[in-house]
C-alpha positions, -999 to 999 in steps of 0.1 A, spaced: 593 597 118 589 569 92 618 548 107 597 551 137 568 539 120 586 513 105 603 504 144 566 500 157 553 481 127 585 458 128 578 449 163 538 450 163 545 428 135 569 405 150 546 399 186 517 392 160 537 363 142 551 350 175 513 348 195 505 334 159 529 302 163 518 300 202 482 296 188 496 274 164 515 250 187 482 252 208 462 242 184 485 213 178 486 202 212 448 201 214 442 181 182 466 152 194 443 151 227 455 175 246 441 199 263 458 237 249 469 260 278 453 263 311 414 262 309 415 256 269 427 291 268 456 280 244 474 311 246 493 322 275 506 360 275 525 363 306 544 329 294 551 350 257 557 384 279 587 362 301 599 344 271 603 376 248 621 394 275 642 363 285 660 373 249 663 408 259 685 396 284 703 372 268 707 399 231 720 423 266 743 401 281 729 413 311 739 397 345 713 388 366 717 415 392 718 444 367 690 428 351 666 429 380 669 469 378 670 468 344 634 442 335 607 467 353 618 496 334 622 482 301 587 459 304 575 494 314 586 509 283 572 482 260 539 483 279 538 523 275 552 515 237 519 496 226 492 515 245 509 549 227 506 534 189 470 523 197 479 488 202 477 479 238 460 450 250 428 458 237 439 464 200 462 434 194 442 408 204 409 421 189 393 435 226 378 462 202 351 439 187 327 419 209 343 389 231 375 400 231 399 406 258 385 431 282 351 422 278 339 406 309 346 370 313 371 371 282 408 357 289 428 393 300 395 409 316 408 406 351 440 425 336 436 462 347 430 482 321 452 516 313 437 548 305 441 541 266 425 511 268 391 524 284 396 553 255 400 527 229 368 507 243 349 538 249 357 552 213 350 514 199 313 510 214 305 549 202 317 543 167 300 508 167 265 520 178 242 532 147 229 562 169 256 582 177 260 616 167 293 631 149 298 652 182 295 625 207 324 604 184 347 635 180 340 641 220 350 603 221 381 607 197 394 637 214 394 618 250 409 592 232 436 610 217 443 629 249 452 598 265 473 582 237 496 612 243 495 611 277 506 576 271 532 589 245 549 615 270 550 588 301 566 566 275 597 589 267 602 599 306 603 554 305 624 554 278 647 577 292 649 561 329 660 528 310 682 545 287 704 557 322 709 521 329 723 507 298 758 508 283 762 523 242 763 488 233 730 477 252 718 508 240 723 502 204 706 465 204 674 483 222 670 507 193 677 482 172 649 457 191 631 489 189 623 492 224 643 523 225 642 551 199 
């Protein structure tokens, strides 16, 4: 269980320090005149999502037909992998406090939102509102808990369905990528 722990906190870790430097270079960009990203968003995630798995591939060696089986299930998996530790869209990239991705009109609020996310926000506003009671926040935890394992069992029947297309050796650089466990 700890060299789980450690997997997820490598990686969690890891996309933190890389949408770090794309901030970064954004920020860059926009002091030299430039305008950073699309809109002045400055931070693009489907452009870090594509890059990020564009080294999956390549750390694969995956040909481009086996890849195009392959991409779904494993961008399923890592999707499944952050909402399950609590650190899906919402949580990385602070939607949890006010004007944050998936509040309305924040960059990401058009993204549908998965079960653990509405938990997440749901639990977030309860414990952030003076007035609630301890059993509307355990109610609040509960539901959120519920859907984190939810989340948790869909993400081994994902890991598994990826896991039948891999060879040992693919298989061995996903654990090690900690995508698979």
């Amino acid at each position: 269980m700890s060299v789980r722990k450690v997997l997820v906190g490598s990686v969690v870790a890891g996309l933190l320090a890389v949408a770090g430097l794309a901030l970064a270079q954004a920020g860059g960009r926009a002091g030299r005149g430039g305008r950073a990203g699309g809109g002045g968003a400055g931070f693009d995630p489907a452009q870090m999502r594509q890059g990020m798995m564009d080294r999956v591939k390549e750390t694969l060696q995956a040909k481009d037909a086996e890849w195009k089986v392959l991409e779904p299930r494993l961008e399923r998996v890592m999707t499944l992998s952050r909402e399950a530790s609590g650190f899906g869209r919402m949580g990385m990239f602070g939607g949890r406090r006010r004007g944050g991705a998936g509040q309305p009109g924040a960059p990401g609020a058009a993204l549908p939102q998965s079960d653990v996310d509405r938990a997440t926000q749901a639990l977030q506003t309860t414990v952030d509102d003076p007035k609630t009671t301890p059993a509307q926040i355990k109610a609040k935890l509960t539901a959120f808990r519920a859907a984190r394992e939810k989340s948790r069992q869909e993400l081994a029947k994902a890991r598994e369905s990826a896991r039948e297309l891999v060879t040992q050796r693919q298989e061995a650089q996903l654990v090690l990528m900690g995508i698979l466990e």
